[in-house]
C-alpha positions as a Markdown table, in Angstrom:
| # | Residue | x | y | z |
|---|---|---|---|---|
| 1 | Unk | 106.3 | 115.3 | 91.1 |
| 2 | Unk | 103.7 | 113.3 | 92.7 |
| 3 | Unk | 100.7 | 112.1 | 90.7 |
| 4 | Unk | 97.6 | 110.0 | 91.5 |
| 5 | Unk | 97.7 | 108.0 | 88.5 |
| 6 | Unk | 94.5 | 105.8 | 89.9 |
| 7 | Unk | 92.2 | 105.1 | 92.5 |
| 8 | Unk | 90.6 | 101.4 | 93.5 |
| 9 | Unk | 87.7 | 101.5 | 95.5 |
| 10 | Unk | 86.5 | 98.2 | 95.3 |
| 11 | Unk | 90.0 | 97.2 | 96.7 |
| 12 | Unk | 90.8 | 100.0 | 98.5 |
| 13 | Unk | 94.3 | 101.1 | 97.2 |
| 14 | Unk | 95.6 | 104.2 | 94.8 |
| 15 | Unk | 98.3 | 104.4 | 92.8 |
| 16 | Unk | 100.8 | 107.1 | 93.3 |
| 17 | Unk | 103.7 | 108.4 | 91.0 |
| 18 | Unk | 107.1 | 109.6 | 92.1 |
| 19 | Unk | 109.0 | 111.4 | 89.5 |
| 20 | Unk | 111.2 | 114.1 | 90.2 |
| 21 | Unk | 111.2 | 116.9 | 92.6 |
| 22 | Unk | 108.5 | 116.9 | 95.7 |
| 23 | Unk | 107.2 | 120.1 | 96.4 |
| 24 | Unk | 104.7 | 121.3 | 99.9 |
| 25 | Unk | 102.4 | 121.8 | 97.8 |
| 26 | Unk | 102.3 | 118.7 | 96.0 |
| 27 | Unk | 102.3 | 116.3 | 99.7 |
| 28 | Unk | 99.4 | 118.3 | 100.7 |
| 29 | Unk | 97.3 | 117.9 | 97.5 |
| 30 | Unk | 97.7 | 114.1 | 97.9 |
| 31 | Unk | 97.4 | 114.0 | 101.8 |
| 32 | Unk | 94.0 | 115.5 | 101.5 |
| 33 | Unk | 93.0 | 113.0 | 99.4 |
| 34 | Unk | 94.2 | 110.1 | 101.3 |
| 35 | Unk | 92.9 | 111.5 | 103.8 |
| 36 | Unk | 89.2 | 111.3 | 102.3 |
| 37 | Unk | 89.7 | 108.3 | 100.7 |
| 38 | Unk | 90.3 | 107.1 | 104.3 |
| 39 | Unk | 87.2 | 108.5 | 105.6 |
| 40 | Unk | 85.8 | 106.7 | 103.2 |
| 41 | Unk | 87.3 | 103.5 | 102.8 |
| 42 | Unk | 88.5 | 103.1 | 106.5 |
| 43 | Unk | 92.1 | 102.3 | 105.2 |
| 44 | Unk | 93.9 | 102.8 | 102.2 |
| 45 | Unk | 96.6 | 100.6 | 100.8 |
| 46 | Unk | 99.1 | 102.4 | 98.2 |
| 47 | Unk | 100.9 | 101.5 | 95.0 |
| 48 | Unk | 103.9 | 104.0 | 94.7 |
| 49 | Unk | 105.8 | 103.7 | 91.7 |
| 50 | Unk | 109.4 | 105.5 | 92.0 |
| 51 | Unk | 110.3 | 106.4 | 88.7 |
| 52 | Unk | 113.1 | 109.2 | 90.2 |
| 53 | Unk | 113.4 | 111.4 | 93.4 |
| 54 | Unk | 114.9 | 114.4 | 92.9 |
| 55 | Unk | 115.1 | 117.0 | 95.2 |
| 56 | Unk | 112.4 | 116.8 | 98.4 |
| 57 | Unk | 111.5 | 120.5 | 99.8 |
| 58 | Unk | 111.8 | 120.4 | 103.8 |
| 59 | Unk | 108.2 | 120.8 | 104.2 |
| 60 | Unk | 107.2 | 118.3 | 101.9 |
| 61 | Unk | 109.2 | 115.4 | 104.0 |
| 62 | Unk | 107.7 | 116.7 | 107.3 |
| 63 | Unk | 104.0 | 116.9 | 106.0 |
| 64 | Unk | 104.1 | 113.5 | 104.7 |
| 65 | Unk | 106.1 | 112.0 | 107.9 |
| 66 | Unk | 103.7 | 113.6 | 110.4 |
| 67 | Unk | 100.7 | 112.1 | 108.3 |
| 68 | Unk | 101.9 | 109.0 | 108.2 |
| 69 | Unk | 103.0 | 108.5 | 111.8 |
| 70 | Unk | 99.4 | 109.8 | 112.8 |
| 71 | Unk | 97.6 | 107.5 | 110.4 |
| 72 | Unk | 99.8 | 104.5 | 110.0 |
| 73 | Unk | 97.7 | 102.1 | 111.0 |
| 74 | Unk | 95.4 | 102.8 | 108.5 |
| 75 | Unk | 97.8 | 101.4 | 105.7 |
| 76 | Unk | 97.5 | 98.3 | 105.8 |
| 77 | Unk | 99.6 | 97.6 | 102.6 |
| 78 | Unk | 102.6 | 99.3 | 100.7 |
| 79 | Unk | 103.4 | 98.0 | 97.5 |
| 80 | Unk | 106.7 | 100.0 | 96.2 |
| 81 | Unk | 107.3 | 99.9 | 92.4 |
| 82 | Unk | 110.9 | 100.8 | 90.9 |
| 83 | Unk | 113.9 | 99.7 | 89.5 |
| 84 | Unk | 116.2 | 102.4 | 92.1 |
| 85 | Unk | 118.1 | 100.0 | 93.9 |
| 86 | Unk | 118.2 | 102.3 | 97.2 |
| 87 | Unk | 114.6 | 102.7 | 96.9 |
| 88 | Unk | 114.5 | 99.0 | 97.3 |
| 89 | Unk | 116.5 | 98.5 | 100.1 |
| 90 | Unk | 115.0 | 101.5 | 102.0 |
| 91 | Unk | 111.7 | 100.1 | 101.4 |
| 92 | Unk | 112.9 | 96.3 | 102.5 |
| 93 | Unk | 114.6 | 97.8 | 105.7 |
| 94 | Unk | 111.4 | 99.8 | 106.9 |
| 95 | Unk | 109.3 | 96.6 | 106.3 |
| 96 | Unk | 109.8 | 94.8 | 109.5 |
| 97 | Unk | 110.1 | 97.8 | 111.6 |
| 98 | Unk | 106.6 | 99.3 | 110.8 |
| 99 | Unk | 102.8 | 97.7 | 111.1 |
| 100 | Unk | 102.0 | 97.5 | 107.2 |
| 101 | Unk | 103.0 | 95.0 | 105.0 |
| 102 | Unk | 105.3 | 96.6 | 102.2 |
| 103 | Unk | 106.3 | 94.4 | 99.1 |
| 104 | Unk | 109.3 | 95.5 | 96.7 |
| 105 | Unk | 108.4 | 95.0 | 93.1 |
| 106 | Unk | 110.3 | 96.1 | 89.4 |
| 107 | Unk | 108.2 | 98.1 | 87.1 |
| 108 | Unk | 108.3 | 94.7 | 85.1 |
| 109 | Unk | 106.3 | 92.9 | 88.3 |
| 110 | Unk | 103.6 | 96.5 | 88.6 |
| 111 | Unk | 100.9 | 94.1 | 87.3 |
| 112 | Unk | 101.8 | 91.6 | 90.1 |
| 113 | Unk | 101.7 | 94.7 | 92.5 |
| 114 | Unk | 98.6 | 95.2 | 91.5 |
| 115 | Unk | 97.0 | 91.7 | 92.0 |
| 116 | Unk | 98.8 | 91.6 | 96.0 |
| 117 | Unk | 96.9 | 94.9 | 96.5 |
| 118 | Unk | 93.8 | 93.4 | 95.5 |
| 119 | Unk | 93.6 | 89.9 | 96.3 |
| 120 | Unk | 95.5 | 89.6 | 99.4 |
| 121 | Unk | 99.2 | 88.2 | 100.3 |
| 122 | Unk | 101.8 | 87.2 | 97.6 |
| 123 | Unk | 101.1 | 83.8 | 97.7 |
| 124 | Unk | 97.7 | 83.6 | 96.8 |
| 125 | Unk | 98.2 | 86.8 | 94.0 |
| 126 | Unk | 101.1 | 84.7 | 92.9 |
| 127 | Unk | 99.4 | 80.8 | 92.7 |
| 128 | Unk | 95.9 | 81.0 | 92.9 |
Protein backbone atom coordinates (compact mmCIF):
# COMPACT_ATOMS: atom_id res chain seq x y z
CA UNK A 1 0.00 0.00 0.00
CA UNK A 2 1.10 3.45 -0.60
CA UNK A 3 -0.66 6.31 1.21
CA UNK A 4 -0.22 10.08 1.32
CA UNK A 5 -0.50 10.53 4.89
CA UNK A 6 0.20 14.50 4.49
CA UNK A 7 1.10 17.24 2.52
CA UNK A 8 3.37 20.58 3.43
CA UNK A 9 3.07 23.33 1.37
CA UNK A 10 4.62 25.95 3.25
CA UNK A 11 7.81 23.55 3.16
CA UNK A 12 7.25 21.85 0.28
CA UNK A 13 7.41 18.07 1.15
CA UNK A 14 4.58 15.11 1.57
CA UNK A 15 4.56 12.36 3.55
CA UNK A 16 4.28 8.96 2.00
CA UNK A 17 3.46 5.51 3.60
CA UNK A 18 4.88 2.15 2.47
CA UNK A 19 3.11 -0.74 3.91
CA UNK A 20 2.75 -3.85 2.15
CA UNK A 21 2.16 -4.76 -1.41
CA UNK A 22 2.62 -1.91 -4.31
CA UNK A 23 0.21 -2.19 -6.94
CA UNK A 24 0.14 -0.01 -10.84
CA UNK A 25 -2.50 1.45 -9.70
CA UNK A 26 -1.41 2.70 -6.47
CA UNK A 27 2.27 4.39 -8.17
CA UNK A 28 0.11 6.12 -10.54
CA UNK A 29 -2.39 7.69 -8.02
CA UNK A 30 0.62 9.12 -6.12
CA UNK A 31 2.70 10.07 -9.35
CA UNK A 32 -0.16 12.28 -10.43
CA UNK A 33 -0.08 13.96 -7.51
CA UNK A 34 3.51 14.60 -7.18
CA UNK A 35 3.45 15.48 -10.23
CA UNK A 36 0.93 18.50 -9.46
CA UNK A 37 2.32 19.33 -6.37
CA UNK A 38 5.47 19.92 -8.56
CA UNK A 39 3.73 22.11 -10.88
CA UNK A 40 2.92 23.86 -8.08
CA UNK A 41 5.59 23.91 -5.74
CA UNK A 42 8.48 23.73 -8.31
CA UNK A 43 10.02 20.73 -6.33
CA UNK A 44 8.82 18.45 -3.85
CA UNK A 45 10.83 16.95 -1.06
CA UNK A 46 9.41 13.52 0.36
CA UNK A 47 9.06 11.79 3.72
CA UNK A 48 8.64 8.02 3.08
CA UNK A 49 8.03 6.04 5.97
CA UNK A 50 8.68 2.12 5.24
CA UNK A 51 6.67 0.36 7.54
CA UNK A 52 6.92 -3.14 5.17
CA UNK A 53 7.33 -3.95 1.42
CA UNK A 54 5.79 -6.72 0.32
CA UNK A 55 5.37 -7.70 -2.96
CA UNK A 56 5.98 -4.77 -5.91
CA UNK A 57 3.90 -5.54 -9.16
CA UNK A 58 6.30 -5.13 -12.37
CA UNK A 59 4.56 -2.05 -13.47
CA UNK A 60 4.51 -0.35 -10.36
CA UNK A 61 8.57 -0.44 -10.16
CA UNK A 62 8.87 0.78 -13.75
CA UNK A 63 6.23 3.67 -13.33
CA UNK A 64 7.88 4.97 -10.37
CA UNK A 65 11.63 4.51 -11.85
CA UNK A 66 10.81 6.21 -15.17
CA UNK A 67 9.16 9.20 -13.09
CA UNK A 68 11.79 9.55 -11.05
CA UNK A 69 14.70 9.49 -13.50
CA UNK A 70 12.63 12.17 -15.61
CA UNK A 71 12.06 14.40 -12.59
CA UNK A 72 14.91 13.78 -10.32
CA UNK A 73 16.06 16.95 -10.00
CA UNK A 74 13.09 18.19 -8.80
CA UNK A 75 13.65 16.36 -5.36
CA UNK A 76 15.65 18.08 -3.68
CA UNK A 77 15.33 16.03 -0.42
CA UNK A 78 14.50 12.31 0.65
CA UNK A 79 13.99 11.69 4.09
CA UNK A 80 13.54 7.74 4.50
CA UNK A 81 11.74 6.57 7.72
CA UNK A 82 11.99 2.84 9.04
CA UNK A 83 13.38 0.53 11.18
CA UNK A 84 14.08 -2.38 7.96
CA UNK A 85 17.64 -2.58 8.17
CA UNK A 86 17.91 -3.19 4.15
CA UNK A 87 15.79 -0.32 3.67
CA UNK A 88 18.50 1.59 5.43
CA UNK A 89 21.37 0.55 3.64
CA UNK A 90 19.69 0.75 0.23
CA UNK A 91 18.69 4.19 0.92
CA UNK A 92 22.47 5.04 2.40
CA UNK A 93 24.07 3.40 -0.74
CA UNK A 94 21.84 5.48 -3.37
CA UNK A 95 22.66 8.70 -1.40
CA UNK A 96 26.00 9.64 -2.87
CA UNK A 97 25.24 8.28 -6.27
CA UNK A 98 22.10 10.47 -7.01
CA UNK A 99 21.49 14.62 -6.88
CA UNK A 100 19.08 14.73 -3.72
CA UNK A 101 20.05 14.66 -0.38
CA UNK A 102 18.51 11.47 1.38
CA UNK A 103 18.74 11.20 5.24
CA UNK A 104 18.03 7.64 7.02
CA UNK A 105 15.92 8.08 10.13
CA UNK A 106 14.01 5.30 12.82
CA UNK A 107 10.42 5.77 13.27
CA UNK A 108 11.61 7.00 16.76
CA UNK A 109 13.70 10.08 14.93
CA UNK A 110 10.13 10.73 12.22
CA UNK A 111 9.81 14.02 14.21
CA UNK A 112 13.46 14.92 13.41
CA UNK A 113 12.66 13.88 9.74
CA UNK A 114 10.27 16.20 9.84
CA UNK A 115 12.23 19.30 11.17
CA UNK A 116 15.34 18.43 8.23
CA UNK A 117 12.50 18.64 5.71
CA UNK A 118 11.42 21.90 6.88
CA UNK A 119 14.13 23.81 8.16
CA UNK A 120 16.97 22.83 6.10
CA UNK A 121 20.23 20.42 6.74
CA UNK A 122 20.67 18.18 9.86
CA UNK A 123 22.68 20.46 11.58
CA UNK A 124 20.69 23.30 11.85
CA UNK A 125 17.17 20.88 12.45
CA UNK A 126 19.38 19.25 14.93
CA UNK A 127 21.12 22.48 17.12
CA UNK A 128 19.45 25.48 16.26
Amino acid sequence: MLKVTAEHPKFRYIEILVDGDINADSVTTLLNLIQKRIEEWGEVNILEEVRDIGKVELAAFWKDLRFGIKNLNKFPKAAIVTDIHWVKNISNFLDPIVEMDIEVFTTKERDIARAWLAQGDMEESLYP
